[in-house]
matplotlib code that plots the C-alpha trace (Angstrom):
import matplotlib.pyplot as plt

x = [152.2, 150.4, 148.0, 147.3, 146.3, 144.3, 142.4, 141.7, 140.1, 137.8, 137.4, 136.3, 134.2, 132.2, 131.7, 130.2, 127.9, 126.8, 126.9, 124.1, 122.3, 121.8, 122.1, 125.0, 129.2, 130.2, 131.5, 133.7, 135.1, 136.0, 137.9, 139.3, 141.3, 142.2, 144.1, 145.8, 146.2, 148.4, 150.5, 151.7, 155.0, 154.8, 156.2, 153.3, 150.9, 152.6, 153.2, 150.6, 149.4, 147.4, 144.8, 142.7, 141.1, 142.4, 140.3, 140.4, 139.2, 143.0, 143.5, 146.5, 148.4, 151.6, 153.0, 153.3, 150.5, 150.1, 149.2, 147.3, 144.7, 145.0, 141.4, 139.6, 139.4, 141.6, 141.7, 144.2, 145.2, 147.4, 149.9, 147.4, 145.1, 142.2, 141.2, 142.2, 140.2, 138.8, 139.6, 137.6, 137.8, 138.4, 135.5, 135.1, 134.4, 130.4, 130.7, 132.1, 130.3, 127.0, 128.6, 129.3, 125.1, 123.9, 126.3, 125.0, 121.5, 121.9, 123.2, 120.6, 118.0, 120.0, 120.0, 115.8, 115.2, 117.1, 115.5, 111.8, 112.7, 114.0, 110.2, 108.3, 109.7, 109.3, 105.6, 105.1, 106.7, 105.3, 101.6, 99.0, 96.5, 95.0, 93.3, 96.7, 97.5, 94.6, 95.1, 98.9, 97.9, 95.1, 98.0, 100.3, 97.6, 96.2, 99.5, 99.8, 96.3, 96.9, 99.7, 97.8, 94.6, 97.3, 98.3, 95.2, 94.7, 97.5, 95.7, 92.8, 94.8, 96.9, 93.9, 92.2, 95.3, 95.6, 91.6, 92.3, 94.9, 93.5, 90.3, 92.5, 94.6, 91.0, 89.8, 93.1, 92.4, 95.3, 95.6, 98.3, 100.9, 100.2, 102.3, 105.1, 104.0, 100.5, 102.2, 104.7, 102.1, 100.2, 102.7, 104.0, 100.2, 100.3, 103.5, 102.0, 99.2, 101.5, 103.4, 100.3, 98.8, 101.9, 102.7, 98.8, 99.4, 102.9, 100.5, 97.5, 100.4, 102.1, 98.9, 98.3, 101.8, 100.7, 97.8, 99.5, 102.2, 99.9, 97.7, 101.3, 101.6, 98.2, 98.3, 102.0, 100.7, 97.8, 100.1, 102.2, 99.2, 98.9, 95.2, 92.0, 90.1, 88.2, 84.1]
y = [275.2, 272.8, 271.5, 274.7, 276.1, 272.6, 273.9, 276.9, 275.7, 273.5, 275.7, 278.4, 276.1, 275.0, 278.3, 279.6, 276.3, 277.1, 280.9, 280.1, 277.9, 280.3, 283.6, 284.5, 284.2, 284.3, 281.0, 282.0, 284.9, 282.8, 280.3, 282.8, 284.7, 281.4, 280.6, 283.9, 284.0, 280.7, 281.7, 284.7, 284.3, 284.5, 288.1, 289.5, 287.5, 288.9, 292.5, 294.9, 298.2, 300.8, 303.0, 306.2, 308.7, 312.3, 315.3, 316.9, 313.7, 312.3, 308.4, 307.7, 304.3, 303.1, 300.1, 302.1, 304.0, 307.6, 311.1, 312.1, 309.0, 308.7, 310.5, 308.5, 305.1, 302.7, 300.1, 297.2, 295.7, 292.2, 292.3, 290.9, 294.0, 292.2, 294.2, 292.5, 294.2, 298.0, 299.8, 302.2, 305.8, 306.4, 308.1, 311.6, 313.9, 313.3, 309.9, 308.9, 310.8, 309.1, 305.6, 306.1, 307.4, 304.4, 302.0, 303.6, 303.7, 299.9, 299.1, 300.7, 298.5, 295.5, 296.7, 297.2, 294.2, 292.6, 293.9, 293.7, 290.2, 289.8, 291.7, 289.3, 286.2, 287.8, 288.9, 285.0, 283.2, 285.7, 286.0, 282.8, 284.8, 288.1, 288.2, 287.4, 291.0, 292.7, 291.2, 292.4, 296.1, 296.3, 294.9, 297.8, 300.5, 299.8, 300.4, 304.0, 304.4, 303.1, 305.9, 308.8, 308.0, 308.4, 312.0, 313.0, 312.6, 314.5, 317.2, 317.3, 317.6, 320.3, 321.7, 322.3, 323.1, 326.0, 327.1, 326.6, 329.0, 331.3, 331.4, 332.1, 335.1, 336.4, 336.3, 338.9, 342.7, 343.7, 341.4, 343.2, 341.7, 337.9, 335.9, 334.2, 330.8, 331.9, 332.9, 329.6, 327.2, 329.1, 328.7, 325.2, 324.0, 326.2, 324.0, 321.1, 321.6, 322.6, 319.3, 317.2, 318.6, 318.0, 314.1, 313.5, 315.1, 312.6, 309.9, 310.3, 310.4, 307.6, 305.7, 306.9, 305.3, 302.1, 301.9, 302.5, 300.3, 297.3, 298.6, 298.1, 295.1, 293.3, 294.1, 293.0, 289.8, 289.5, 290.0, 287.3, 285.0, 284.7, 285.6, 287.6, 290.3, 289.5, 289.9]
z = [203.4, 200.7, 203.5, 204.9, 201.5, 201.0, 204.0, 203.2, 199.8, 201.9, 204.7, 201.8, 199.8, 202.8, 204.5, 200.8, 200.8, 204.3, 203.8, 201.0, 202.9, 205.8, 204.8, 206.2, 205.4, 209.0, 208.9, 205.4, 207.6, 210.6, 209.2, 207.0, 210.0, 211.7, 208.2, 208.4, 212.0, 211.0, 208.1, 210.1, 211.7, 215.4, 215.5, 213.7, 216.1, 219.5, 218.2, 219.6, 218.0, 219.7, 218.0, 219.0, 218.0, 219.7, 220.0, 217.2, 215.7, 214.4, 214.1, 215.7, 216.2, 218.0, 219.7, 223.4, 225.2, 223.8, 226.2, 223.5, 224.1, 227.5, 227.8, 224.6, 224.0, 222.5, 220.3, 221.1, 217.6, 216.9, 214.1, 212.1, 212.3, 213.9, 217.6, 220.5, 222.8, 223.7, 226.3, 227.1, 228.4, 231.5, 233.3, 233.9, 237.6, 237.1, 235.5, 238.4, 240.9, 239.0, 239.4, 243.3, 243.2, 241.7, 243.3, 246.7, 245.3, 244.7, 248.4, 250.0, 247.9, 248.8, 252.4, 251.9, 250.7, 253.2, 256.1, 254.3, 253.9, 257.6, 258.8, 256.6, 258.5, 261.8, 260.9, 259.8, 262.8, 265.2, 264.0, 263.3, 262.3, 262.0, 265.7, 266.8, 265.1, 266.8, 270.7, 269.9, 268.9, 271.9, 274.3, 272.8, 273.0, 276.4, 278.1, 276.5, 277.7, 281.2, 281.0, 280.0, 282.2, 284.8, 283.2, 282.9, 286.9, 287.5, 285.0, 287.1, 290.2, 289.3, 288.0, 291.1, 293.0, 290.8, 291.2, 294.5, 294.6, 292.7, 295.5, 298.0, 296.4, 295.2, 299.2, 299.7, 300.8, 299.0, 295.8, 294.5, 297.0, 297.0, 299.6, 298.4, 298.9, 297.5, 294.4, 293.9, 294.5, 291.6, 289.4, 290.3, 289.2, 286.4, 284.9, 286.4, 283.9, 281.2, 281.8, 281.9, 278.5, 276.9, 277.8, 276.9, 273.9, 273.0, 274.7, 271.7, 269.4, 270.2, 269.9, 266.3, 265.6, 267.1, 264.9, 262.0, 262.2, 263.2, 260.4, 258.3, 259.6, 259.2, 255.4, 254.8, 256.7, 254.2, 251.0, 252.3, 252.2, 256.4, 255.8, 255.3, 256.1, 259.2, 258.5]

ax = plt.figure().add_subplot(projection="3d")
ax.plot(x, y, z, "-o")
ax.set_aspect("equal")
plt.show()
């Protein structure tokens, strides 16, 4: 007991010098609850006290968990009084249905960057330069094209099969009974037609998507540093 008191007259004497020299007494406080921490009997050191404050605002303490704290957080104390840890309070409905939004918003950024990263090296490996970019996209377009020059042959033809048609029911005496066959192959070009417009239509769309995802990637190509503007 004699040399733990000698060292705590040291350790006091130099945390004050150092205290003074620096501002601060953290180092008189430290040493302070290691001395103490020492002179207690092991009892003290392994008992456990827990602390919280219910809702009403009531301190309470015991050496078990309490109902009354088992939505608040508690203070885990030693024998000595100093806090072992905190635990806090468990979370509530929307705590938790906010920690499962960001923890999803998180993954899908993870799951982004990923796959932006993945684009980036295939953009890089797959492209030299930026004329590499345009032969690629005039390639692409040119086989939508090809396509649609072929629907818009088909448009023409069912176009005339249907004036056509029409010549013939006009040349009838009686117009308002038009042969049967008369009457389908008008309406066969009329869907014909219909049809036609339609995939010409998905044809000039498709080609607007082309251009903008090569226009997508030359400038992601050009923030990576693959090049320049072409003059």
């Amino acid at each position: 007991m004699k040399s733990v008191a000698r060292m705590l007259f040291y350790s006091a004497t130099f945390g004050k010098i150092s205290g003074a020299a620096s501002g601060k007494g953290n180092a008189v406080k430290g040493i302070l609850s290691c001395a103490l921490m020492i002179l207690a009997p092991p009892a003290a050191q392994a008992q456990k006290i827990l602390m919280c404050k219910d809702a009403s605002g009531r301190t309470l303490s015991s050496d078990r968990p309490m109902p009354e704290c088992a939505d608040h957080a508690v203070r885990e104390l030693d024998g000595n009084g100093l806090v072992r840890r905190v635990i806090p309070a468990p979370l509530t409905a929307e705590q938790k249905r906010q920690k499962q939004l960001e923890e999803e918003k998180i993954k899908a950024g993870e799951i982004a960057a990923a796959e932006q990263k993945q684009n980036d090296r295939a953009i890089m490996d797959r492209y030299r330069n930026e004329g590499e970019i345009g032969a690629a996209r005039e390639r692409t377009v040119d086989l939508v094209r090809e396509q649609a020059g072929r629907e818009a042959i088909a448009l023409a033809a069912a176009e005339t099969r249907r004036k056509d048609t029409q010549t013939e029911i006009g040349r009838l005496k009686n117009k308002k009974t038009v042969p049967a066959a008369l009457q389908r192959r008008l309406d066969e070009s009329e869907l014909a037609i219909l049809d036609a417009k339609k995939k010409m239509q998905d044809y000039e769309a498709e080609i607007a998507q082309i251009n903008a995802k090569y226009d997508a990637t030359l400038k992601r190509y050009r923030e990576l540093g693959g090049g320049t503007a072409d003059k």
